[in-house]
N, C-alpha and C positions, 0 to 999 in steps of 0.2 A: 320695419324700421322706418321711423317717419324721414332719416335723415337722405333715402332715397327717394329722387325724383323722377318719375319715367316722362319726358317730353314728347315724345312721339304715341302714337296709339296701333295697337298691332288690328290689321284688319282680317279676319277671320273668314273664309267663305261657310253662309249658308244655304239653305233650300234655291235662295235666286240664283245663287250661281249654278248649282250642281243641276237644277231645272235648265238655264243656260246651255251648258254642256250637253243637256240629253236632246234639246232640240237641234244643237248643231252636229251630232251623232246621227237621227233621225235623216236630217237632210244631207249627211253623205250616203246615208246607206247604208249597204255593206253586214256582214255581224262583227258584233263586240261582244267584248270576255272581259271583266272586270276583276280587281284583288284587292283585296284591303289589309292594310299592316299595320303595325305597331310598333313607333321605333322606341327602345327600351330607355328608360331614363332621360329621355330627350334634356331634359332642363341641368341634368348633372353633367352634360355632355360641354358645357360653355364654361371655361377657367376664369377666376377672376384674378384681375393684377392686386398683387400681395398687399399693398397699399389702402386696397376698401375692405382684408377679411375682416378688420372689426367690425365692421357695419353690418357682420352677418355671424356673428360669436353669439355666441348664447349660452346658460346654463341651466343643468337641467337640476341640480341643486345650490343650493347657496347665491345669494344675490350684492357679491362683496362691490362691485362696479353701482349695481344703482343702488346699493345704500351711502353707496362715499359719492354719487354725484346729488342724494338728496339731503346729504348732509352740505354739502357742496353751499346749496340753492338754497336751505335752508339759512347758511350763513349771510350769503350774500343779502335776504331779506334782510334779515333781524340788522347787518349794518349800513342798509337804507332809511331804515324804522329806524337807527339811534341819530342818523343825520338829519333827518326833518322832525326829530325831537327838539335840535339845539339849533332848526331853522338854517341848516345848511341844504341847502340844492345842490345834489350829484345826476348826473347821467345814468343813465343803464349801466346796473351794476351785472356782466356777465361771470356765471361763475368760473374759475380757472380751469383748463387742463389737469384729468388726473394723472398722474407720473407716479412710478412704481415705489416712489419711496411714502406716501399718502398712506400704501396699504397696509395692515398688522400680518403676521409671519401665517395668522391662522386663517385666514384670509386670501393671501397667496396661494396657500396649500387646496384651495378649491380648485375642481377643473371645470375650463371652459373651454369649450367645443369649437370651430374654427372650421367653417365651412369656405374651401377654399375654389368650389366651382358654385355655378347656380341652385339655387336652393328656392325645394318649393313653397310659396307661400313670399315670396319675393316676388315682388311685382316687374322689374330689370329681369328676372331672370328669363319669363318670360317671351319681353320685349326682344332678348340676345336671342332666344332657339329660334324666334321666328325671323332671324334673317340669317343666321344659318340653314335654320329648314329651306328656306327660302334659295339657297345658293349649294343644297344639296338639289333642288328638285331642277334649277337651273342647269346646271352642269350635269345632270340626268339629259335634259335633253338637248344639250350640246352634244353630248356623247353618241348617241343615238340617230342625230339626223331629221331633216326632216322625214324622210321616207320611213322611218320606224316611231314617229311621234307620237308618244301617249295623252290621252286627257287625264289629268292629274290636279285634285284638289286636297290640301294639307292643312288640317285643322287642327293645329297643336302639334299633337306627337301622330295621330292619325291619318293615315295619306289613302284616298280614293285613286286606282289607278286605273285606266280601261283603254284597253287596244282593237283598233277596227280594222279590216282588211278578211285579206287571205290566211296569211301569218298571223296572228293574234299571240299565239302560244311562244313563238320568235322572241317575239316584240316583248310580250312581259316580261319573260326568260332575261332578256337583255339588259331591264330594266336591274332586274333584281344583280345581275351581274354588274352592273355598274357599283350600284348601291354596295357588294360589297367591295369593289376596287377602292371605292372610297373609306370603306375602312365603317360604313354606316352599322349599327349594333341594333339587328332588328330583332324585334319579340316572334321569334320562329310558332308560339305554339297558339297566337294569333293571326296568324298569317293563312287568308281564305280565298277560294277565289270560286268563279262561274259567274252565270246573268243575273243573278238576284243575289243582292249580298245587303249587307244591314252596316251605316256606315257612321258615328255619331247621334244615334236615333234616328236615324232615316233609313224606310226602305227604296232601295232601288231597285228597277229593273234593266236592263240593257239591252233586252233582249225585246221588249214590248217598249219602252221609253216611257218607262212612269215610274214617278218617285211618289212618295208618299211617308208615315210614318211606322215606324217599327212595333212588332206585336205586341210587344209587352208593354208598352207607351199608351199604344191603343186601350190595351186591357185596363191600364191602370186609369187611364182619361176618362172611360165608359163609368168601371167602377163609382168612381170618385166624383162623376156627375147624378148618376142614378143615386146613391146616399144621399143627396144634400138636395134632390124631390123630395125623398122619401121623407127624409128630416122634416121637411118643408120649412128649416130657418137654418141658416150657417153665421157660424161668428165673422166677420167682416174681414177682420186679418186671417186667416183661413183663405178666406174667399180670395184674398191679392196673392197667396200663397200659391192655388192653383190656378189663378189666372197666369202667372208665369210660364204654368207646365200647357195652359192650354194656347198660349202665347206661340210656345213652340210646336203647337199642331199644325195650328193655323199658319205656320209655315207654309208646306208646301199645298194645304189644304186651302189658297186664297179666299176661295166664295164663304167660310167661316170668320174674317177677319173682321167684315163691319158688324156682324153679331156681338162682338168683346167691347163695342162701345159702352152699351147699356151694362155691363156687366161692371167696368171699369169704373163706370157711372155711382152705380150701388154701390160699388167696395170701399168709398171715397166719401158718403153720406155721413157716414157719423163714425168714432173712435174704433179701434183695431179690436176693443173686449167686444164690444154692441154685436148683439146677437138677435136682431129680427126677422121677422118674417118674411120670406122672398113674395114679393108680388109676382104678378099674378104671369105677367111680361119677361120676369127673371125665368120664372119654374118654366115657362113656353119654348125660351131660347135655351134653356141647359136640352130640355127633350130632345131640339132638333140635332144640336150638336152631336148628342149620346146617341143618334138614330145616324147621321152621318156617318158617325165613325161604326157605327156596327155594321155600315155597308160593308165595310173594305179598308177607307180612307185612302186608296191611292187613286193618282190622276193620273192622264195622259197627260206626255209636252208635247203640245203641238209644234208643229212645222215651223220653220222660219218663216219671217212674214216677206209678201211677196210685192213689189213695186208696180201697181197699176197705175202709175201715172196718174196724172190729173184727173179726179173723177165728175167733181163737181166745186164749185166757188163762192164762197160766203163771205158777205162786207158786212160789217154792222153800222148803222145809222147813228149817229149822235149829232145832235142840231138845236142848242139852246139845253132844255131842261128835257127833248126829247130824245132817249133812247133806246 
């Protein structure tokens, strides 16, 4: 519905942050035990005030609403056009409000649908879960303390959770008990846990601290780059199509990311049909990537970084036109 506006932009953790986390995991120590869940319907979970459901009515037959507002717009044209016929100047003609007496009886008799919470494919609806989500995972660890404090990352309706210590098993146990005090509606038959869990297309580990990408992603990146040697031409919008999915490789894969230049480069050369030949340069760097990811594709987080003080001091010179 074009008539909603989302002002705000919901920010989503990825690969940096969840890499973030594993390094700060890393340098307490200790073991961790991770679980991943699904909270059901997240976006139907947000009520809207009765005032905007038009803005979210729909029909799945009969179109009685926008035939009477194009008849509407229609009018309003044709008596602009008879005004600068007879050389009258009018303003913006907006067309009127429809009111129920506009419609014919047969017309009426159509039903429209009337979605009274968030609905997906609304861009607000969105926006609402994520500061709910947001003020479940809060109040998760108000509840809890800090001495039972989870790392918790919530991507949509997906929550990464992971508890360090002694007690581990406690601590999630707790969590999940909060969640349902709250009354939270979780997809039980998603609900996983141990040191290696797969979270948004990422694998992680907790247990080693390395994230990386998930097998099937891997499978399908290999595939899909090995085709399009073999090809030896790909059609150009194709090519931007999977630069997306390799986009999100090179997530947590960083030393892949200045490779996508050149690639981004080619995709960009000429219209979305053009179907040429990959140089010589293209076919090099798909090889490496496709050899990359047949390693493994996961990385260590390293360690926090450590404050050695002043090591050494550099001034730069500028003096006229020298520097």
């Amino acid at each position: 519905n074009m008539g909603i506006r989302v002002r705000d932009q919901v920010k989503c953790p990825a690969s940096g942050d969840a890499k973030a986390a594993l390094k700060e995991m890393k340098r307490e120590g200790g073991s961790h035990l991770s679980i991943v869940y699904d909270i059901s319907k997240a976006h139907h979970r947000i009520p809207v005030l009765e005032e905007d459901w038009g803005r979210q009515a729909c029909q799945v037959r009969g179109t009685a609403a926008a035939a009477m507002k194009a008849r509407r717009k229609l009018s309003a044209i044709a008596e602009r056009l008879r005004a600068e016929s007879m050389g009258v100047e009018i303003g913006p003609l907006d067309p009127p409000e429809l009111r129920l007496e506009d419609f014919t009886d047969e017309e009426l008799s159509q039903t429209v649908w009337v979605n009274t919470v968030g609905t997906f494919g609304v861009g607000s609806a969105g926006y609402w879960w994520g500061r709910a989500g947001a003020a479940v995972i809060r109040l998760s660890h108000y509840l809890q303390g800090a001495d039972r404090m989870l790392w918790m990352l919530l991507y949509s309706d997906d929550c990464w959770a992971t508890a360090g210590g002694a007690r581990v098993d406690r601590d999630l146990l707790l969590h999940l008990l909060a969640l349902g005090v709250m009354g939270t509606p979780l997809a039980w038959h998603k609900l996983k846990g141990g040191t290696e869990q797969e979270w948004i297309g990422y694998a992680i580990d907790v247990g080693r601290f390395m994230i990386g990408i998930a097998e099937k992603r891997v499978h399908w990146a290999v595939r899909w780059v090995e085709d399009k040697i073999v090809e030896g031409q790909v059609r150009l919008g194709e090519l931007r199509e999977g630069l997306g999915r390799l986009q999100f490789v090179a997530g947590p894969l960083e030393h892949l990311r200045p490779l996508l230049g050149p690639l981004y480069a080619w995709a960009s050369a000429a219209p979305r049909y053009a179907k040429p030949r990959l140089p010589t340069m293209i076919r090099l760097i798909l090889r490496f990537i496709a050899r990359e990811l047949r390693q493994g594709g996961m990385v260590e987080c390293a360690g926090g970084d450590q404050d050695l003080g002043e090591v050494f001091r550099l001034d730069a010179k500028a003096e006229g036109d020298t520097v």
